[in-house]
C-alpha positions in Angstrom: -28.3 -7.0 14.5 -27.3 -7.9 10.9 -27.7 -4.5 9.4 -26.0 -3.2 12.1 -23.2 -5.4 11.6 -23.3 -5.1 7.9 -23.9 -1.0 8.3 -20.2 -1.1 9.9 -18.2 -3.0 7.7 -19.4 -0.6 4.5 -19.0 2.3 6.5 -15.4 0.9 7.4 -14.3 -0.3 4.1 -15.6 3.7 2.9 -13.1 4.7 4.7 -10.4 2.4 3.0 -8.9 3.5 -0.1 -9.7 2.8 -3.8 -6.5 0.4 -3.7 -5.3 -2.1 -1.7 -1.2 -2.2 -2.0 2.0 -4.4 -0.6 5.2 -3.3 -1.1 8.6 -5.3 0.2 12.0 -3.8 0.2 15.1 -5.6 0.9 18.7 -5.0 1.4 20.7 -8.7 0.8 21.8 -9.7 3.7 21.4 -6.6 5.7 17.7 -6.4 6.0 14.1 -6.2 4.6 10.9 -4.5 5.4 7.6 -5.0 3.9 4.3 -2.8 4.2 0.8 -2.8 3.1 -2.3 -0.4 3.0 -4.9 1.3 1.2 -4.7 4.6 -0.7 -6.8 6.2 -3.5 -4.5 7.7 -6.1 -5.4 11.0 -8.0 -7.3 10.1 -11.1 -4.2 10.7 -13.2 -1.9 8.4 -11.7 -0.3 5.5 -13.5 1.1 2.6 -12.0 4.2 3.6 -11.8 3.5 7.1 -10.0 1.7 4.9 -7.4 4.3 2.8 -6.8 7.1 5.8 -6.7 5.4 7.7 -4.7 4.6 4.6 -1.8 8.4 3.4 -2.3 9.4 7.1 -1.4 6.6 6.9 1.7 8.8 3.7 2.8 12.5 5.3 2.5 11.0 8.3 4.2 10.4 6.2 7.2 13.2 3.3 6.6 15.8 5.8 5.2 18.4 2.9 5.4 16.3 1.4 2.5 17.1 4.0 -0.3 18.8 1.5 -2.4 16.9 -1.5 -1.2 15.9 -4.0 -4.4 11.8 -4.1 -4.9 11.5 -7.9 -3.6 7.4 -7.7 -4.6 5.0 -4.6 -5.0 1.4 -5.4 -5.7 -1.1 -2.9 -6.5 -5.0 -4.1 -6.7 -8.6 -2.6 -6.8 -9.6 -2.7 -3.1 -12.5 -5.2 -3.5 -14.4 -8.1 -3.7 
């Protein structure tokens, strides 16, 4: 039963990406939105590619946020 239990969670965090990441948005006094998740970024990628290219991702879906201020962004190899 352990192995099987331990066989999941690597299988699961294999499917994760490299890079765990939060990202909050806000418009003063209008709104705010904040969103997390994994991705693996191409090899080349710097920071700030990463955190362009996930900000566009958000405005995509919340296009009301296009001029929202950055509140927090945190990007961080995903593990332990």
């Amino acid at each position: 039963m352990t192995s099987q239990t331990s066989s999941t969670t690597a299988s699961q965090s294999a499917a994760q990406g490299s890079h765990m990441w939060v990202l909050t948005l806000e418009m003063p006094g209008r709104g705010m939105t904040t969103q997390y998740g994994t991705w693996t970024p191409p090899a080349s990628a710097t920071r700030l590619d990463v955190f362009v290219t996930l900000r566009g991702h958000i405005v995509a879906q919340h296009p009301e946020m296009a001029s929202a201020n950055t509140v927090f962004f945190s990007l961080e190899p995903n593990q332990l």
